[in-house]
C-alpha positions in Angstrom: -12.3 26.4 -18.5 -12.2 23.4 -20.4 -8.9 21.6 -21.5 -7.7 21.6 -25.3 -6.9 18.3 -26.7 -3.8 18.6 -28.5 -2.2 15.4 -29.9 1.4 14.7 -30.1 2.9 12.6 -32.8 6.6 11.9 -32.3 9.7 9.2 -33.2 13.1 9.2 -34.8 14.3 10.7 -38.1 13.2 9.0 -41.3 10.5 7.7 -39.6 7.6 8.8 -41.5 6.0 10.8 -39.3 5.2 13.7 -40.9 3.6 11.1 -44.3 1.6 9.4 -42.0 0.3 12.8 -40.0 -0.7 14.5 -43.3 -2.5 11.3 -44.9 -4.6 11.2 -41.3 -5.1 14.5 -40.6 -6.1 15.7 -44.1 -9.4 18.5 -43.1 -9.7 17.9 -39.5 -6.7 19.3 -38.3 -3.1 21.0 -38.6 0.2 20.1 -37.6 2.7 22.1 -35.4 6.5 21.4 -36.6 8.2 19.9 -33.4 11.4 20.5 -35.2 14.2 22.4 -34.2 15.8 22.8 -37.6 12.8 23.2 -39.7 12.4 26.1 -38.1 15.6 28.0 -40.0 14.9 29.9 -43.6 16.8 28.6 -46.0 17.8 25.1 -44.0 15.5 23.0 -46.9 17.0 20.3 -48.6 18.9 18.9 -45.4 15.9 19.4 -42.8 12.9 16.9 -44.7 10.5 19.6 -44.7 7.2 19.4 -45.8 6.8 18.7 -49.4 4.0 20.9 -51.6 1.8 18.2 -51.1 1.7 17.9 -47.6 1.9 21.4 -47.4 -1.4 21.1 -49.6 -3.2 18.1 -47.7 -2.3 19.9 -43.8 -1.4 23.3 -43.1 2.0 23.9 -41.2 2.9 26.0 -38.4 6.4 26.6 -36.9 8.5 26.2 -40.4 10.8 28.6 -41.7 10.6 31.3 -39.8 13.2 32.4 -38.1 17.0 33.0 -40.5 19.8 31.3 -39.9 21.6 33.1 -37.3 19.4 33.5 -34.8 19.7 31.0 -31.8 15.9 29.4 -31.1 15.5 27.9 -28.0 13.1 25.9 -26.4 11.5 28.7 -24.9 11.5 30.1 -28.3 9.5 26.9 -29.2 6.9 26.8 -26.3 5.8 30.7 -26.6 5.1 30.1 -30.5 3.4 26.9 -30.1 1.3 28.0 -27.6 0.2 30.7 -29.7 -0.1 28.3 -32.8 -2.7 26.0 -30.5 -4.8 28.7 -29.6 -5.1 30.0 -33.1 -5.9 26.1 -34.1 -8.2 25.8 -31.8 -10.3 28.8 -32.7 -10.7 27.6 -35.8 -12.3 24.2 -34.9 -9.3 21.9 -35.7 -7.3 19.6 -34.0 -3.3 21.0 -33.4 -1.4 18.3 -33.9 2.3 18.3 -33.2 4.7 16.4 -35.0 8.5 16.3 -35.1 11.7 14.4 -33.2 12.8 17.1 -31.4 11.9 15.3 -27.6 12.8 18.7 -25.5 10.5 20.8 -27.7 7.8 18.2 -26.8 8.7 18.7 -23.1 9.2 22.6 -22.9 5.4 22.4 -23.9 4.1 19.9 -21.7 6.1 20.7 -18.8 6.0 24.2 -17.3 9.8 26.2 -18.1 11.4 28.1 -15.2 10.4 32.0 -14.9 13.4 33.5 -16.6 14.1 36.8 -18.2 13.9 37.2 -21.9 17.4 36.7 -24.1 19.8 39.4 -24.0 21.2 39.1 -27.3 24.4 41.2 -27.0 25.4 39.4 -24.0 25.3 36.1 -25.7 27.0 37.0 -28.9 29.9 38.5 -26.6 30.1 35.2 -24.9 30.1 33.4 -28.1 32.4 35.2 -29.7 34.3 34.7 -26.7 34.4 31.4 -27.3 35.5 31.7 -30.7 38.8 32.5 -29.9 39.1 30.8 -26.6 37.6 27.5 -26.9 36.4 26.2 -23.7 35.7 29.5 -22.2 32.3 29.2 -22.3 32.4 26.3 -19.8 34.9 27.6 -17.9 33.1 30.9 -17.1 30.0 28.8 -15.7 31.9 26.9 -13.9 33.5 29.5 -11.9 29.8 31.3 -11.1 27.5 27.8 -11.1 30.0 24.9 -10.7 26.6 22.7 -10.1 24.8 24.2 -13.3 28.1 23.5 -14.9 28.6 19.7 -14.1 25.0 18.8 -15.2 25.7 20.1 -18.2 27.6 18.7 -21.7 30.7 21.2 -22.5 29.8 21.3 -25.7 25.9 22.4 -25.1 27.1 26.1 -25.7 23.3 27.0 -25.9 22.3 25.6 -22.3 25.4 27.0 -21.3 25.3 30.0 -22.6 21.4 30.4 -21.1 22.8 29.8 -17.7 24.9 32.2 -18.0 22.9 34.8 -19.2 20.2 33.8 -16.5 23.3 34.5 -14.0 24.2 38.0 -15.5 20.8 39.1 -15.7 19.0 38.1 -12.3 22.5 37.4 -10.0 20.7 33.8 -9.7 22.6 31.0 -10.1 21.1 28.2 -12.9 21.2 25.2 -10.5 18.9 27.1 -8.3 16.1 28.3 -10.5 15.4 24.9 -12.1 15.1 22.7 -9.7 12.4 20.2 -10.6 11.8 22.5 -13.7 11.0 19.1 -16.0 8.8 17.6 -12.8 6.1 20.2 -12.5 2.4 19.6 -14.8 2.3 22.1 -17.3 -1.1 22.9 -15.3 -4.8 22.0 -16.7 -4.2 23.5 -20.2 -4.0 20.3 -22.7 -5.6 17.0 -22.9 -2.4 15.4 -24.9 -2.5 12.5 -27.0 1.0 10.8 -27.7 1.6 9.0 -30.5 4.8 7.6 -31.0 6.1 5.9 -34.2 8.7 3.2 -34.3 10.0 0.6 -36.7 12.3 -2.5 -36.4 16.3 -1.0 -36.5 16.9 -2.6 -39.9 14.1 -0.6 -41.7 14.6 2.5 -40.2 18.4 2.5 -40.8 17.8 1.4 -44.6 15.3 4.3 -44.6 18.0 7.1 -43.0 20.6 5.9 -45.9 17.8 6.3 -48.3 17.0 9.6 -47.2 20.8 10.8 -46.5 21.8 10.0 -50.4 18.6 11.7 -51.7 19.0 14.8 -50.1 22.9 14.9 -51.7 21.2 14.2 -55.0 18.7 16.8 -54.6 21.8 19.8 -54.1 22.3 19.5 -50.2 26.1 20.3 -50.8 25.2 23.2 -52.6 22.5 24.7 -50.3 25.2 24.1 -47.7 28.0 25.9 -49.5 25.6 28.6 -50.7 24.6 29.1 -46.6 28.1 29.2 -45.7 29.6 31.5 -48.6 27.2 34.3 -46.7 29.1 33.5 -43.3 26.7 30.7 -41.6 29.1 28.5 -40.6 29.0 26.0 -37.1 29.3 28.9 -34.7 25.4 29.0 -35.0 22.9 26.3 -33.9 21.4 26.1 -37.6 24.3 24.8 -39.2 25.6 22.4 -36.7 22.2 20.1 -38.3 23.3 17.0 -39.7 24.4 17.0 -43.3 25.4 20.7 -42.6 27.9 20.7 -40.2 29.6 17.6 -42.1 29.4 19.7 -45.7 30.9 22.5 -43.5 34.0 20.7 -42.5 34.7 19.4 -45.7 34.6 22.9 -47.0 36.7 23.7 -44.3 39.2 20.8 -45.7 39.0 19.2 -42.8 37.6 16.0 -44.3 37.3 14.6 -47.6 34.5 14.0 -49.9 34.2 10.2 -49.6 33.7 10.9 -45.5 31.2 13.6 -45.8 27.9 10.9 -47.0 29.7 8.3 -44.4 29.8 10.4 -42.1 26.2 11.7 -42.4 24.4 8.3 -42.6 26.4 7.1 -39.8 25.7 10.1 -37.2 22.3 10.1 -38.4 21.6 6.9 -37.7 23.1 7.5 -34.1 20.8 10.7 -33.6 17.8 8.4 -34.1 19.3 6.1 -31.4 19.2 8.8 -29.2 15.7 10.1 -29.7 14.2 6.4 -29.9 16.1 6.4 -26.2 14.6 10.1 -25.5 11.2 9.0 -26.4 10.9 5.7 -24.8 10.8 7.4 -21.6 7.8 8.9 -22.2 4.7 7.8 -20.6 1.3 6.5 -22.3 2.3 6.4 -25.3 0.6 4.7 -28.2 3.2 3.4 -30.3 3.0 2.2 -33.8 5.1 1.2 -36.4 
């Protein structure tokens, strides 16, 4: 069976990506959202996706499609985009994957543990839990997987949380079902092409302010306010997004107004740190800029 070529077009926020994919790719291929909040119904004006015309010039795969609340995972990620490439593929076109989200881009090319499918009472209970007990969360693994527990961030409530219910489902501990789990070929399924996009620090910071005060002029505080008015608030992975969780807490009083943009740009910019320090780990890459 022969491979699929896939290609992989990745980099930090603001960086164009998605622009330069659709003027490229325009009738030879279409692009699978490596994104993990464009994924959310309803998350528009604060997630930069796809505008009508790119929409028009590439089809899109892997946007809006799952509603606020629900929890999407990495696994989530790699079942659908498996899917998504096949269905490409059969159609003669290229699947080309573009986004900044660097563990979606690994959950694919890197096989995932064998691990039972969500049990979604048990997590709610556990998050709800933590609602009222904050810190219990951590606490909880730490008492069944101390090892799980110290490789992991306190505040990664979803990791957490999937060690956990990995723990109450099987009786196995987390620390023991993933070792190496990011080490192991994903197997002989995909020729991958990795493109990654970078520009000087200057111009991509000017470009994240840029793109922070347009959203806020295009009605991201009131999408925000609208999502949490219906009860979306930070206790679900959707709104803890930049721009949304900051709105949130200033809903919440817990800033003030003249923070909220300040506070945006600035965390923005240090999420695209972050990736650019994600992604520079990755081998063979072509980068351009």
């Amino acid at each position: 069976m022969s491979k699929k070529k896939i290609v992989f077009i990745f980099g930090p926020t603001a960086s164009g990506k998605t622009d330069l994919a659709c003027r490229a790719l325009k009738g030879i291929a279409e692009i699978i959202s490596v994104d993990s909040m464009q994924v959310y119904r309803g998350l528009d004006l604060g997630t930069a996706k796809p505008d009508r015309e790119q929409l028009e010039m590439v089809p899109h795969h892997l946007v809006n499609i799952v509603a606020p609340d629900y929890r999407f995972s990495a696994g989530d990620f790699r079942r659908l985009a498996i899917k998504a490439i096949d269905e490409i593929s059969s159609r003669g076109k290229y699947p080309v994957l573009v986004g900044g989200t660097g563990l979606y881009f690994r959950a694919l090319e890197k096989k995932l543990i064998e691990a039972p499918p969500a049990d979604l009472n048990f997590r709610e209970r556990l998050y709800e839990e933590e609602e009222k007990n904050p810190g219990y969360i951590y606490k909880k693994l730490l008492e069944v997987d101390p090892e799980a527990a110290k490789k992991l961030n306190p505040k990664d409530h979803i990791r957490l949380v999937r060690a956990l219910e990995i723990y109450h489902l099987t009786g196995k501990r987390f620390s023991e079902v993933t070792v190496d789990e990011w080490n192991t070929p994903s197997g002989s399924d995909y020729w991958i092409l990795k493109i990654g996009v970078s520009l000087p620090r200057e111009e991509l910071y000017e470009r994240i302010e840029k793109r922070c005060y347009r959203m806020v002029s295009r009605g991201l505080p009131y999408e925000v306010y609208e999502l949490f008015s219906r009860g979306y608030d930070e206790k679900y992975p959707s709104m803890k997004g930049l721009g949304y969780s900051h709105y949130i807490q200033y809903f919440k009083g817990c800033i003030g107004y003249g923070e909220v943009i300040e506070l945006f740009v600035r965390d923005s910019k240090r999420y695209a740190k972050r990736q650019m320090t994600w992604f520079r780990k990755e081998r063979d890459v072509r980068w351009v800029g």
